[in-house]
Structure formats: structure tokens, C-alpha cells
RORO-805080 format. One record per residue (C-alpha): residue in three letters; x, y negated, z negated. Coordinates in steps of 0.2 Angstrom, whole numbers, plus 5000, padded with zeros to 4 digits. Each point is the difference from the previous one (the first is absolute). Layout:
# residues N
AlaXYZ
...
This chain:
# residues 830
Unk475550445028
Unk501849944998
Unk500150084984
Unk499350165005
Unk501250015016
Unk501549954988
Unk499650164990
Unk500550115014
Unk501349945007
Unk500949914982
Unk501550105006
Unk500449905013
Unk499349834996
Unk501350024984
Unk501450025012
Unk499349855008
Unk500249914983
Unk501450074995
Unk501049925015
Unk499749804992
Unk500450054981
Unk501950015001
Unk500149845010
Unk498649914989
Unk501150054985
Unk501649965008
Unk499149815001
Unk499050004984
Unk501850044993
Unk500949885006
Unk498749854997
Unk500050044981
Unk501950025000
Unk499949835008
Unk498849914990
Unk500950084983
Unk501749925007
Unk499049815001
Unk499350004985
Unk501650074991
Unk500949885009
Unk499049884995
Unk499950044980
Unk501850034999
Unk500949885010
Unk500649884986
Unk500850194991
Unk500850025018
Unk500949854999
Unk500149994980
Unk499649825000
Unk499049865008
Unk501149955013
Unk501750015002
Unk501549855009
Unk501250095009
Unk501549955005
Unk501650105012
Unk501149894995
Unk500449904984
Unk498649844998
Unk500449865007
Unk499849864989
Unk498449945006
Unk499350175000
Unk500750014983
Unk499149864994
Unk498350085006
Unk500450174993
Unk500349904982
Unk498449925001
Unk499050125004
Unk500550084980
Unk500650195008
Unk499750104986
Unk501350155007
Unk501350005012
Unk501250155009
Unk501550005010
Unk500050165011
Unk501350065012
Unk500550185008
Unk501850064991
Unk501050154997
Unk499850074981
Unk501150144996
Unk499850124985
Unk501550024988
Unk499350174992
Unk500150095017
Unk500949885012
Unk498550005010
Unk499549835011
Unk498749955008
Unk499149865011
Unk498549914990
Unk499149824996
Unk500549934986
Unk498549884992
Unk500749884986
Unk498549954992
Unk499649854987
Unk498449984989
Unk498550134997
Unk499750045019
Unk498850095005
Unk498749894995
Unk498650135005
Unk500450195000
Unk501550064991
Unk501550095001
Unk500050194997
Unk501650074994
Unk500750114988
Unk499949964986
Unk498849885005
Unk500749894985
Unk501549975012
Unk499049905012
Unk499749864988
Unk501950024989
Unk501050005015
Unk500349815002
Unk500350014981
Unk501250124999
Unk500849965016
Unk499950165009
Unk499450075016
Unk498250095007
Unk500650125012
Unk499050105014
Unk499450154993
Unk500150115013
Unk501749955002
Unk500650054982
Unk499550175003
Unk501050005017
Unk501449944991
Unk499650094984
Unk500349844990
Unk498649964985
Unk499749854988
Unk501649954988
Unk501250055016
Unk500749855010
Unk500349935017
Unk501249895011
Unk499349855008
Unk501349925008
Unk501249934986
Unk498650044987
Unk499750164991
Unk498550014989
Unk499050144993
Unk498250075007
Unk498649974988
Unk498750095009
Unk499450095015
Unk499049885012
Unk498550115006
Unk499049865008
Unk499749825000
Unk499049885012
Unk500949935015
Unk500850175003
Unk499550115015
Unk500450185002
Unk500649985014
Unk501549864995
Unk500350104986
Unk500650165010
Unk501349885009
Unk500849894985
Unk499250044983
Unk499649874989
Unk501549964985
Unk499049854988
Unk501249924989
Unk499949834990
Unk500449845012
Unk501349924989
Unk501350165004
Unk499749975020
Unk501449894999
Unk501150124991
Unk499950125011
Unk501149905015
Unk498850035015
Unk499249885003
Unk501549945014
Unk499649895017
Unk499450105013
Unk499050124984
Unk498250015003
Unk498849974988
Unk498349924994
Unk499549894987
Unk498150004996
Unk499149914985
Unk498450064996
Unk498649914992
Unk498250034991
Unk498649895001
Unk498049984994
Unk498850065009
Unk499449825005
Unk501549955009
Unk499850035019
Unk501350105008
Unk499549965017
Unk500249814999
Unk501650014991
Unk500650135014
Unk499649885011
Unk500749844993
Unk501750094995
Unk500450125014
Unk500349855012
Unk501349924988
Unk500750184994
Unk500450025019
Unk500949845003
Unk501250094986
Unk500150165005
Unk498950074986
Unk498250095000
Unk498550004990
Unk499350184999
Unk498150014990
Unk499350154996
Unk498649975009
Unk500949975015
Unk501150184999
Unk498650114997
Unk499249925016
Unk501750045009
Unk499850184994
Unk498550005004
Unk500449985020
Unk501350134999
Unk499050144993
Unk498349955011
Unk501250035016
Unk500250184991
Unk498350014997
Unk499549945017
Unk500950125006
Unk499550154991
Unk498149955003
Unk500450025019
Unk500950184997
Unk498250044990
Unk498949925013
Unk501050105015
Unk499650164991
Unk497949944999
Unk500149955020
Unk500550185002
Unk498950064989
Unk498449895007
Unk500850115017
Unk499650154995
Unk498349954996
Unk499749935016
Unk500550165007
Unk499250124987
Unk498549895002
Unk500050015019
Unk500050224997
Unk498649984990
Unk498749875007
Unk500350125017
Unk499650164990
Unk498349914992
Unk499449925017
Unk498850145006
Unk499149974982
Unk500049815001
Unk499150075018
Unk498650104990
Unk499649864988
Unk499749875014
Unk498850115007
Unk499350044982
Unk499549795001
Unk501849954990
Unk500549855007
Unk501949935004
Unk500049914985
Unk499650144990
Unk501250155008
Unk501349855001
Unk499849954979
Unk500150204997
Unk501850015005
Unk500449834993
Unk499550034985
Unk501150154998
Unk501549895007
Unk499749904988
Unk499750104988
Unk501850074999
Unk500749845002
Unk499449934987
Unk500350184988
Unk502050025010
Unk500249814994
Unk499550014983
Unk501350184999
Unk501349895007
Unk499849864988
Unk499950114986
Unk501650115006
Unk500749805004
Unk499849964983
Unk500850154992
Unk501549975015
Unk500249814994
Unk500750074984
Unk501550075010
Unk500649855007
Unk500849914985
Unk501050164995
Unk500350025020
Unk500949795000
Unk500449984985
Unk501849975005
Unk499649855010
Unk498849944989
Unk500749874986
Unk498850064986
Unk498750124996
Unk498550005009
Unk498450024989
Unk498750095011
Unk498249944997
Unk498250055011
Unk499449885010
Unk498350045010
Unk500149895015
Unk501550145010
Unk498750134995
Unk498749915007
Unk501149965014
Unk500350195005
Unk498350044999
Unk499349865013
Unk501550065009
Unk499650185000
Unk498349955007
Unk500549875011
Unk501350125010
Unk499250154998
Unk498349925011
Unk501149905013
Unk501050155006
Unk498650114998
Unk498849885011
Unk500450045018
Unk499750194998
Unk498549944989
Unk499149895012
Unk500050155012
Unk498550054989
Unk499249865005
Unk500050055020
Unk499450164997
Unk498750055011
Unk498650124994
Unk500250105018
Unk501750054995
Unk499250144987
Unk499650075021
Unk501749945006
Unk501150165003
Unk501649925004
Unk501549924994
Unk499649815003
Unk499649914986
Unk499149854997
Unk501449835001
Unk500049834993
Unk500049845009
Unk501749955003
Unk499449814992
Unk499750114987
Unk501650074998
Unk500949855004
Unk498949924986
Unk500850124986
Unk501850015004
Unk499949804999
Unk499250034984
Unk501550134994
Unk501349895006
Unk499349854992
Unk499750094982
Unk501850055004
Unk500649845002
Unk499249904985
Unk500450144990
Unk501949985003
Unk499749824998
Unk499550034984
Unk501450104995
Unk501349905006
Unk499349805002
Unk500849985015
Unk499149995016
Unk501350045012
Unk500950144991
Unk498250104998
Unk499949955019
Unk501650105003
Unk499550144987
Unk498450045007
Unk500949985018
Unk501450114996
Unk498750144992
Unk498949995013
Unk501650055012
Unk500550134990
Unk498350095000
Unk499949955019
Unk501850095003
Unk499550134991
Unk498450035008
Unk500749965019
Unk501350144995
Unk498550134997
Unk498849965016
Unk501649995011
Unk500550204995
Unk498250045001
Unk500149915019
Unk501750115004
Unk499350134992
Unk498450035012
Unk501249945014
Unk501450114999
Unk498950164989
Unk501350155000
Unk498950125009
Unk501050135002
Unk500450014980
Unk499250134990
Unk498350014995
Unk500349944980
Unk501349855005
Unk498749955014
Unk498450004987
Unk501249924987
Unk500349855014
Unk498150015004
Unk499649974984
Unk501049824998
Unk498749925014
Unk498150104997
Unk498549914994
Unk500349944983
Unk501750014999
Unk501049894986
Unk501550005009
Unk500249804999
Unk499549964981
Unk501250154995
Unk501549945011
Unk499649834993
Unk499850064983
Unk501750124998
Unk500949865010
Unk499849864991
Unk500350084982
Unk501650065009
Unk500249845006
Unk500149914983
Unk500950114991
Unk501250035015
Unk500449784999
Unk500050014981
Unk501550115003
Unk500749925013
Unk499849824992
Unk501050054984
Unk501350105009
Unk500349845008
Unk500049914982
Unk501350124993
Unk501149995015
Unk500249804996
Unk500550074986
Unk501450135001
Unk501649994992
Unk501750085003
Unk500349945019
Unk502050055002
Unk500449825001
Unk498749924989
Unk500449924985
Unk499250064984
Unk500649904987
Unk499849805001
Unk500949904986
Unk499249834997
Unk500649824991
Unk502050055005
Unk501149834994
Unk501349935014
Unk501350044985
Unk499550204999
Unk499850025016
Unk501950105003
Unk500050064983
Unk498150105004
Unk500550035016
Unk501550104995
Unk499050094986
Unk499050085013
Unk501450045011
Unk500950094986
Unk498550125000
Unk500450065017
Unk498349905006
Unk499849885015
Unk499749824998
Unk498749975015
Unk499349854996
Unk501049824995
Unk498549865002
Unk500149824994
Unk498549924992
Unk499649835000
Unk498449944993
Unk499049845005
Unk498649895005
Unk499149925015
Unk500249814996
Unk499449945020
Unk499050085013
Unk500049935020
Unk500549854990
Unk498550014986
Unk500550004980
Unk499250174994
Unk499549904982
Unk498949915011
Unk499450155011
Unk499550094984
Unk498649864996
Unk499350025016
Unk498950125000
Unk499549985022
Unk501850055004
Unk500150185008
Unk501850054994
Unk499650164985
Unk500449954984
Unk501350124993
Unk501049915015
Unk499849864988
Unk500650064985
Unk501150125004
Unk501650034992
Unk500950085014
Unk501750144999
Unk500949965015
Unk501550075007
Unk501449985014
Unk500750115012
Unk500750035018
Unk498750125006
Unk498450085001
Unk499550154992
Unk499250175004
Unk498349934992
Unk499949835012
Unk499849975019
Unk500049815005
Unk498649945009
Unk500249835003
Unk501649875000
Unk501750055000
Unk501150094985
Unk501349894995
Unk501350104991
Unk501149874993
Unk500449804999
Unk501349925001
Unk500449834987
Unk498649865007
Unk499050105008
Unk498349975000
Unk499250134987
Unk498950155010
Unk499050134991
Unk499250155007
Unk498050024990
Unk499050154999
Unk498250015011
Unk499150004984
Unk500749844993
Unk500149935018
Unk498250045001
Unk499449964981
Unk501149825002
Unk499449945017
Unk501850005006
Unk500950045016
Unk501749995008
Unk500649844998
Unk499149934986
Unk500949924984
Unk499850054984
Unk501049954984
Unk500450094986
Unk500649964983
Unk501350114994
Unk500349974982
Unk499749835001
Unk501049975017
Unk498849975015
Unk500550085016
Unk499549965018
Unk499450165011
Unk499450035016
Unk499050155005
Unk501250105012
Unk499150185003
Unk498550094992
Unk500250184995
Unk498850165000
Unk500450084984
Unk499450164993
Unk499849984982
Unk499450205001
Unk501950035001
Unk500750054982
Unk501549845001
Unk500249864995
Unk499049865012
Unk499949815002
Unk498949875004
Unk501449885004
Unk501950055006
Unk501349875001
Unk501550035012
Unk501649994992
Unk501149854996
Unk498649924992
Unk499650074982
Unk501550084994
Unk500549874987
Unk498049984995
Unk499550074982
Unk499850195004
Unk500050164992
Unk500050205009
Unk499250165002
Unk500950135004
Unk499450195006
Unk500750165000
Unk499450215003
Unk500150124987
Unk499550185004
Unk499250044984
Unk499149944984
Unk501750054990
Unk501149905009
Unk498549855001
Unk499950014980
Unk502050004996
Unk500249875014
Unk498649894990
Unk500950044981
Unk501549965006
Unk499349825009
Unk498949954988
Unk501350014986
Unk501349885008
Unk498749905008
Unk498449984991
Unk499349855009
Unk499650105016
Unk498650105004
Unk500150185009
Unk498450085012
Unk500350185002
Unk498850015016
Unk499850184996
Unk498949964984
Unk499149875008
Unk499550115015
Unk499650154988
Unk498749864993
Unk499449945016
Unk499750185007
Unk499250064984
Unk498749825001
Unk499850095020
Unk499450164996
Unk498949934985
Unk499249865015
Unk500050175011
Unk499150084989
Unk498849884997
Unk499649995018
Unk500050185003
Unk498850014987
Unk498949905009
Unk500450085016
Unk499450144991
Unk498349925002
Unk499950015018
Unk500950185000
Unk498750084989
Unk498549915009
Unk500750055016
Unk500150194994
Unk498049964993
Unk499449925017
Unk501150175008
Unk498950114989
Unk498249935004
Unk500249995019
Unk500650185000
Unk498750044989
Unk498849935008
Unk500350065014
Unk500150174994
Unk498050025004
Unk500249975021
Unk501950114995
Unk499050164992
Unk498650015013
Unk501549995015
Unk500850174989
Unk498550085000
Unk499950015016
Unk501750065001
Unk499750114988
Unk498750095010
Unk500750025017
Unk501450064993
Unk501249904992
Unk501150054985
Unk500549904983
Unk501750015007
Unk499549915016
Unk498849874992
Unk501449974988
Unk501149965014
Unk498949875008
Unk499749914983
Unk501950014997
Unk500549945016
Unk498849855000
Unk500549954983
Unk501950015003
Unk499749885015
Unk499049884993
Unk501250014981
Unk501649975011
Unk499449855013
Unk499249944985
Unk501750004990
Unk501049965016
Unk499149835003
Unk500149954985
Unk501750044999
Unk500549915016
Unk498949854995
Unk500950004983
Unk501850005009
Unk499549835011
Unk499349914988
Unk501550044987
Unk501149965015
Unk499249835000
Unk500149954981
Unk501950065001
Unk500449885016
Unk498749834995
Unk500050044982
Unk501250094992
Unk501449955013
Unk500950154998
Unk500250165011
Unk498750145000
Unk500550195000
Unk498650074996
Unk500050174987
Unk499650195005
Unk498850024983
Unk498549945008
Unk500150135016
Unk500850144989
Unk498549954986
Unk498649935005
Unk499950065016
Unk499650194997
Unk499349974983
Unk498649885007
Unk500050125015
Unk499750164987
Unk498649914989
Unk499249965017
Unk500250195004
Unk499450064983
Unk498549904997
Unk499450025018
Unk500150214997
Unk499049984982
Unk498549965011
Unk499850145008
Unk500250144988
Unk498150034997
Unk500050045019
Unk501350144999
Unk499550054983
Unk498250055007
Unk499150085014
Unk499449865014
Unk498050034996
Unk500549984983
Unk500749855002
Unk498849925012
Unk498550044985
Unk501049904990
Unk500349855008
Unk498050025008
């Protein structure tokens, strides 16, 4: 019988389906993408690294450290630091890492260069690897040379890839390998320079990385060294990309809640229109049972036919995704098949389709057999325990659900909370104007706006599940916008008085002489600030060699190891507000030392105004007292500290500058950098305008990602839109008809559907739209900390556009009703 009664109305019933398969595909997608990414992660973390493990160090060895390095057999080691290189073909100059390497790293993977020769001659033949990207920038290629500091050598090969390096690092400051016996040749390594020493090391499969992490790491610590296993990174990357992932399975899941919406809906429409047959087979001897497993079996039926389309859709979609990341990915994902997500989106299509299909499903079950008598309108309702029973049930699938995708109790709490508000705002929105509407009707309008504004609150209206559905597809596409506005405007460079060009590692003895160069360009010096690096020796009185060991103490450990780039000055600066304590801005000889902290050391430290710490400043321990606690916003494109000294206390402390300036165009930013690089080639040069143009272009790809996603939600939005208006269209043709015969013209019906759709596409659009603006005012105030103004596209865009589609697809329906004679069309539908 259920597959009888499917025959005839297969239209609708796939409509029904068809609103789950874009947001089961969106899921199914996403798990396999998931899944591929762990078991990648997994095979390949030992080519990630290129080794085993790996001892790092950010300063060099201590001697202790030393000792544990040597016995430990490293069978590689590197020097890296970020530098200037300048190109004496072309004169050209430009910021990168420079990786001095030593012995046959990598272990596992390999080098790919061109020639690929060069990645194993280079140490020989004492030349360098550089970025192949930026050869073709610079138009430089193999047997030309470059200035490292002091040292020129020639470029054995283009570097295309190699393991450690990210995409995203490399857009920033290319890699530049060269052999580590020239490092010292090339003069840069100065106090102050920044740079890491890492020795690398390959073991047997038997020896267990875990225990050695865990004996190691405590001693490596104590001297300022780390112990990196491959095992241990890949679980590392693993927790970055599953918050991607968790949150790209929430995006798919929003767009199957609003799809399972429109079933409910579509379901409701349909049960309705099949009660007075459920009434004829009760008197015919069919029990509840019976008449209710009819329509079940149909539900279910498409459920588990929609979830199967979707995983199949899914899996093709899953593809996409390592083309779609592979910028932030650090090697190539290989995609395999697994069946659990399939399996997964099939349950699910069943499972969601049946839950939000059950309220409108158990009204068969209250069906009286007198109701094939019944002439009016009432029809038979549902115990409210019964209701009550199946919205607990949809909230709680909801909930473990979220659980399950995120593993957090409390945040699929909040996301289920913050859903359910959404729909609820969307839904309170659509009952209200129906309220206001019946209240205040405009009765003196004329007759086709009147029947237009009728039409928004008769029986079997949808205006609810459409206002939900067009607002909250408008709703995530609208915050998607907003967000990355916001992103991009933390972003922006070229501020009047900004600086734009930072020059690192600037000696005491070449501070006049740089100082002058860029003032002989007819460019300001902006920025003139001392650095002095050191350590936390004491904290409220306890040694921080002693604190490290303790693994109950509550202060963070970066605290702890630390190397801290401090300054001195007389004032605060646009991007700090004190909070606590008072600013002391200078000492007099004998004073007792005050230091003003920022709230995220003073929170991370456990320290407050008052409290002592010692620092050891090149071997010299100095006495401080906590005097003031700043806000800082490290947003702010400037240079910011944790820890400022007033002045009269660090002047004659080991220190070296960093100096800024503006330049008003990437002419004047190259000459500037030819001309500084060549006098002096220890200091490094950031043109903020290229990282930026990096930064934005990581945005965009991230946007795009999400929008694609968004996407999702859109598209099932536009679906759900189609079937409720569809649907519909069988109480919608009768209502013309009758029109039709007392008189009505197309052009009037055509106005009333017009009217009705163009109010529902634009309170639709306009929710969402208001929705989208408080919430991105929220993440810009508590989140993003910045400003929010919001952009004109989304009311100039996607408010007549969804408000047109709206408009279009409603006026689709009822062409068969214009296009034929009323009797016509009533033999038809009959």
C-alpha cells in the first residue's frame, strides 16, 4: 500500500528527499575528508618532520644540553634564521629563511629540486637551494648567485618542496638551503639575530619515542631546549585541522537541520491532504498500526534512498577538498574510500528524516474513521505528551549528534542552544507578522494586495518554514561576509601614519649611519626602539629552574622558558591602556626597579602589582617589582611587549634596534631595501605590504572555503524553498481556480502570488540580515576586538536576489493554472 501511494505522488515525496541529500553530502564529505587527513597524518608523519625526532634549541646549547644532544648520535643538524638575500644579477632583495644544513636530512621524503641532482651536490659543491618560486620572481636560475650577508655563493637548484616546509611560511620568507660550514661566513649571526639550531636524529622501529619524550623533555626544558617526535607533531596537527573540520561538519549539519525543516513542513502538507483516506481505511477494518506504518514506510523509504544520494554525491564532493586546502596542508593528501561515512549518512538520512517527520506522522494515528463524515476544517490533534515526547527526542538526537562531532559536552550544549535560538527568532519573527497582520489587515487596499496579505495566514500556509528557510541561508552567508570583512580589516595596510617597513637586528654602532640612509630618501624615521633580551630567573621569590620540575604549579610554561625582547620608554602607546598600578615613566639612580607587564603575562605568570620577579640579563640578575599591568592589543600592526622598563635602567644593558619608516609605494620600498641591504647585510627588512598581500590572499582562500560550505546551507535552503511551495501549489491551484471562475484575470492571480512571494523573499532576507549584523557585531567586539562597520554588498546583493528567486520560484507554480481553462485544470489535479 505504501508503495502503491508513493507511485502517485513520487513528485513530491522526491522533493521531500531531495531536501536531506545536499546536507547529508555536505556531512558524508566532510567525514571522509576527515578520516583521509588521520590516516594520512598518521602514515606520513615521520616524512613531515623528515626524521624521528628532532632537539631544538633558540638559542646556542648549553653545555649540558650539549652533552645530551652528542649522545643521543644526531645524525643531521641545521641552523635557521630569517635574513635579507639580495640578488646581484638584478639588484633585487628580499626577506627569507635561511636553513644551513649538515648531513643527509631528510631522512624520510626527499628534496625535490631542479635538477633534482642538486639536492644531494649542494653540501659538496658549497652552493645554495633557493625557493623556486622566488627565482622566477627574481628571474634568477641555477649557476647565478646570491648575497647572504658577507657571503656570495652560487644557486645550485631551484627548491620546489621539501618536509618541514609549509605554504603558508613560505609565501612570508622563502626558504634559502645552504651547507652549515658557510653560516659563519656570512656575518649574521650577530647578538640580538634570531635563529634556531635543530639536530635531527633517526632511530629503529623498536626504540620507544614516547618514553624517551618523556624522560628527555624534562631535562631539555631545564635548558632551554625541546624534544619534537614525529609522532607527537602529527598529533599536534592533527588538533589544528580537527577544529577545521569540526567546524566544517557544523556548517554541513546547519544545512541538514534546515533541510530535516522542510520535511517537517512538506510532511505536515501531505499527511493533511491524505487524512480523509487514512478515514476510509479505518472504516475498511485498517488498523492505527497499519494506516500509521503506510506513511512510515514511505518516510523512511526516502530517507534511506536521499542518504544513500548524499553519500554518493559526499563521496565524489570529498575529492574536492584536498585541491580546496591544499595551501594549508603540509603534504599531499592521498584520498581513499572508507565505508563507515557512507554508512554514517545513510543511518542519518533515515534517522532525521523519521524524527522530524514523526509529529505530522503520528496525526495518522488519531485519525478518526468519522472524519470520512466530518465536513470541516478541524482535524484530528495529538496529545500534547505526545508532542512533548518528540521534540525531546529531536533535541536530544540534536545534542549527541553535536557531541559527536565536536567531543565536547558544553560546546554541543551551546551549539544546539544557539541553533535552536536562531530557528526560534526566525520562527517568532514569521507568527508575530502573521499576528500584526490579522490585527492591523489593510482593508481598505485593493482587492489583489488584500488577497496577497490573506494568503500569508490561510489554512495551510508555509509562511514560517519559508521565512525560516530564506532567513537563515541569508543568515549564514550574510555572517560569513561579515566575519571576513572583519578579518581583512585587522588587516589593512597604508594607514597615513603607519609604518610599513620594520627593520630588524639594527647594531648600537649603525644605528646613526641607517638612520641617516633612510632620511637621505626623503622618508620618516617613525620608529627608534631598544631591545633587550632576557630571562625570568625568580618568580614571587621562587627559582624558575625549580618551577619547571613541578609539574602542580599553575604559571604556563612558555612563561618559563621564555626568552623575552623588552624595551624602555617614557610612555604608553596607542595600542596599551593601563589597568592596574601606576606607569612609572623614569628612575632616578637607586631607585627600586618598577616594570609595567602585560594582562596576558600577568595572567599566564600568576603575578600582580607588587610582586617581585628577577631577571637575568646577559648574565647579570636584576631585581623588579611589578608596578602596572597593561591591556595591550597585539591586533595593532606595531611593535608590542610583554615587559616595559621605564627609563634610566637599561640603557647601558647589551641591546640592539628596530627601526621603522613609511614608504608610499613598492618602488621606493625595493630601492630603500637595495640600498640597506648593501651597507648593512646583517639586518632583516619586513615590507608589511607583502606580508599582508599574503595574509589576505590565506583570507580569501579560508573564505572561500567556508563559503563553499555555506554554500551547503544556501542551496538546501533554495531546495526546502522549492518543495514547501510546491507543495503547496495543490491547496495554491484549487484557491486559482476559483478565482479564475468568478472572474479573475492571470494578471490579477499573478499579482497576488507576486505580492505574497515578494513579502515572504524580503522578511525572509531581512531577518537574516538583521540576525547576521548582531551577531558579527558580537564577534567583532568579544572576539575579533576590533570595530565593526558593516558592508552594503549584503543589502545591495543578497537581499533582492534571494527576494527575486523567492519571487521566481513561487510564480513557476502556477503556470499550469494560467496556461489552461479552470475545469481543465481541476480534471487534472481530480
Amino acid at each position: 500500500m505504501a508503495w502503491r501511494d508513493a507511485k502517485a505522488s513520487k513528485v513530491r515525496l522526491l522533493l521531500f528527499m531531495a531536501s536531506i541529500v545536499l546536507g547529508i553530502a555536505a556531512v558524508v564529505s566532510i567525514q571522509l575528508f576527515s578520516a583521509n587527513l588521520k590516516d594520512n597524518l598518521q602514515s606520513q608523519s615521520k616524512t613531515l618532520m623528515g626524521a624521528d625526532f628532532i632537539i631544538d634549541s633558540k638559542q646556542e646549547p648549553t653545555t649540558r644540553a650539549q652533552a645530551i644532544i652528542d649522545s643521543l648520535k644526531p645524525e643531521a643538524s641545521e641552523v635557521n634564521f630569517v635574513s635579507m638575500i639580495a640578488f646581484p644579477k638584478n639588484g633585487g632583495t628580499k626577506l627569507v629563511k635561511v636553513r644551513g644544513i649538515e648531513g643527509h636530512f631528510p631522512f624520510y621524503g626527499e628534496i625535490d629540486s631542479e635538477p633534482q641532482t642538486a639536492s644531494t651536490s649542494y653540501q659538496a659543491s658549497g652552493g645554495a637551494l633557493v625557493d623556486a618560486t622566488l627565482m622566477l620572481q627574481y628571474n634568477v636560475n641555477a649557476g647565478d648567485s646570491i648575497k647572504i650577508g658577507a657571503l656570495t655563493i652560487p644557486i645550485s637548484g631551484a627548491l620546489k618542496s621539501m618536509p618541514g616546509n609549509s605554504a603558508v611560511s613560505s609565501s612570508v620568507a622563502p626558504p634559502v638551503i645552504i651547507p652549515k660550514h658557510l653560516v659563519a661566513a656570512t656575518e649574521l649571526l650577530q647578538f640580538g639575530s634570531r635563529k634556531e639550531y635543530q639536530y635531527f636524529y633517526k632511530v629503529s622501529d623498536t626504540v620507544n619515542l614516547k618514553r624517551l619524550e618523556d624522560t628527555l623533555e624534562p631535562m631539555l626544558d631545564i635548558e632551554n631546549a625541546d624534544l619534537d617526535t614525529h609522532t607527537g607533531t602529527s598529533r599536534r596537527l592533527g588538533r589544528r585541522y580537527e577544529n577545521v573540520g569540526i567546524f566544517l561538519n557544523l556548517a554541513a549539519f546547519i544545512a541538514l537541520l534546515l533541510g530535516c525543516i522542510g520535511i517537517a513542513s512538506s510532511v505536515h502538507i501531505y499527511i493533511k491532504e491524505k487524512l480523509k483516506a487514512i478515514a476510509v481505511l479505518k472504516c475498511m477494518g485498517a488498523s492505527r498500526l497499519q494506516s500509521f506504518l503506510i506513511f512510515l514506510i514511505q518516510i523512511a523509504g526516502i530517507g534511506v534512498l536521499g542518504g544513500a544520494i548524499g553519500a554518493l554525491i559526499g563521496v565524489a564532493l570529498q575529492m574536492v577538498f584536498p585541491y580546496l586546502l591544499q595551501e594549508f596542508l603540509p603534504f599531499t593528501l592521498e584520498v581513499s574510500i572508507s565505508v563507515v561515512p557512507i554508512l554514517i549518512g545513510i543511518l542519518l538520512g533515515l534517522v532525521m528524516s523519521v524524527l522530524f517527520a514523526l509529529l505530522p506522522l503520528l496525526r495518522t494515528w488519531f485519525v478518526s474513521p468519522l472524519e470520512v463524515l466530518r465536513v470541516n476544517d478541524q482535524e484530528a490533534q495529538e496529545p500534547v505528551w505526545v508532542k512533548f515526547a518528540v521534540y525531546i527526542g529531536i533535541l536530544l538526537f540534536l545534542f549527541l549528534f553535536s557531541l559527536w562531532l565536536i567531543k565536547d559536552a558544553i560546546y554541543a550544549l551551546a551549539f544546539v542552544g544557539a541553533t535552536f535560538i536562531t530557528f526560534a527568532l526566525l520562527a517568532a519573527v514569521a507568527v508575530g507578522c502573521i499576528k500584526l497582520i490579522k490585527r492591523y489587515f489593510p482593508k481598505h487596499w485593493s482587492f489583489t494586495a488584500r488577497q496577497s496579505i490573506l494568503n500569508l495566514f490561510r489554512p495551510n500556509n508555509q509562511t514560517v518554514v519559508l521565512v525560516i528557510a530564506i532567513g537563515l541561508g541569508t543568515f549564514l552567508i550574510s555572517t560569513l561576509y561579515f566575519t571576513k570583512d572583519i578579518l581583512l580589516a585587522k588587516t589593512e595596510v597604508g594607514q597615513q601614519d603607519d609604518a610599513n617597513i620594520i627593520i630588524l637586528d639594527v647594531q648600537p654602532n649603525q644605528r646613526e649611519a641607517l638612520s641617516q640612509k633612510i632620511k637621505s630618501k626623503d622618508l620618516p624615521v617613525l620608529g627608534d626602539i631598544p631591545l633587550v633580551t632576557m630571562r625570568m630567573q625568580r618568580i614571587n621569590g621562587n627559582l624558575v629552574s625549580t618551577m619547571r620540575q613541578d609539574s602542580t604549579q599553575q604559571i604556563r610554561r612558555w612563561v618559563l622558558n621564555h626568552e623575552f625582547r623588552t624595551t624602555y620608554r617614557d610612555t604608553l602607546i596607542d595600542s596599551e591602556a593601563l589597568i592596574a598600578g601606576e606607569w612609572t615613566p623614569k628612575l632616578n639612580p637607586g631607585d627600586p626597579i618598577v616594570i609595567s607587564i602585560s594582562d596576558n603575562l600577568a595572567e599566564d605568570a600568576q603575578l600582580d602589582v607588587g610582586d617581585p620577579v628577577v631577571f637575568n640579563v646577559q648574565g647579570v640578575l636584576m631585581e623588579t617589582i611589578v608596578g602596572s599591568i597593561r591591556q595591550v592589543d597585539w591586533s595593532q600592526v606595531q611593535l608590542n611587549f610583554t615587559v616595559v622598563f621605564p627609563v634610566g635602567v637599561l640603557e647601558d644593558a647589551p641591546q640592539f634596534n628596530v627601526l621603522t619608516t613609511l614608504v608610499p609605494d613598492e618602488t621606493t620600498s625595493a630601492n630603500l631595501q637595495q640600498d640597506l641591504v648593501s651597507q648593512f647585510p646583517n639586518v632583516s627588512i619586513i615590507d608589511l605590504r607583502q606580508v599582508f598581500t599574503v595574509v589576505e590572499d590565506i583570507l580569501d582562500k579560508v573564505s572561500w572555503v567556508i563559503n563553499f560550505m555555506a554554500f551547503f546551507s544556501m542551496f538546501t535552503g533554495i531546495i526546502v524553498l522549492i518543495g514547501s511551495i510546491r507543495t503547496s501549489k495543490y491547496q495554491r491551484i484549487k484557491e486559482n481556480v476559483l478565482l479564475r471562475t468568478i472572474g479573475a484575470k492571470n494578471k490579477q492571480i499573478l499579482q497576488i502570488s507576486a505580492f505574497e512571494y515578494i513579502f515572504l523573499g524580503f522578511l525572509g532576507s531581512l531577518v537574516g540580515l538583521i540576525l547576521a549584523l548582531v551577531s558579527s557585531l558580537g564577534l567583532a567586539l568579544f572576539v575579533f576586538k576590533e570595530p565593526f562597520i558593516p558592508s552594503a554588498i549584503p543589502f545591495l546583493v543578497f537581499l533582492p536576489g534571494i527576494t527575486l528567486l523567492v519571487l521566481v520560484i513561487g510564480l513557476s507554480n502556477i503556470q499550469s493554472v494560467l496556461k489552461s481553462s479552470p475545469l481543465e485544470v481541476l480534471r487534472k489535479e481530480t
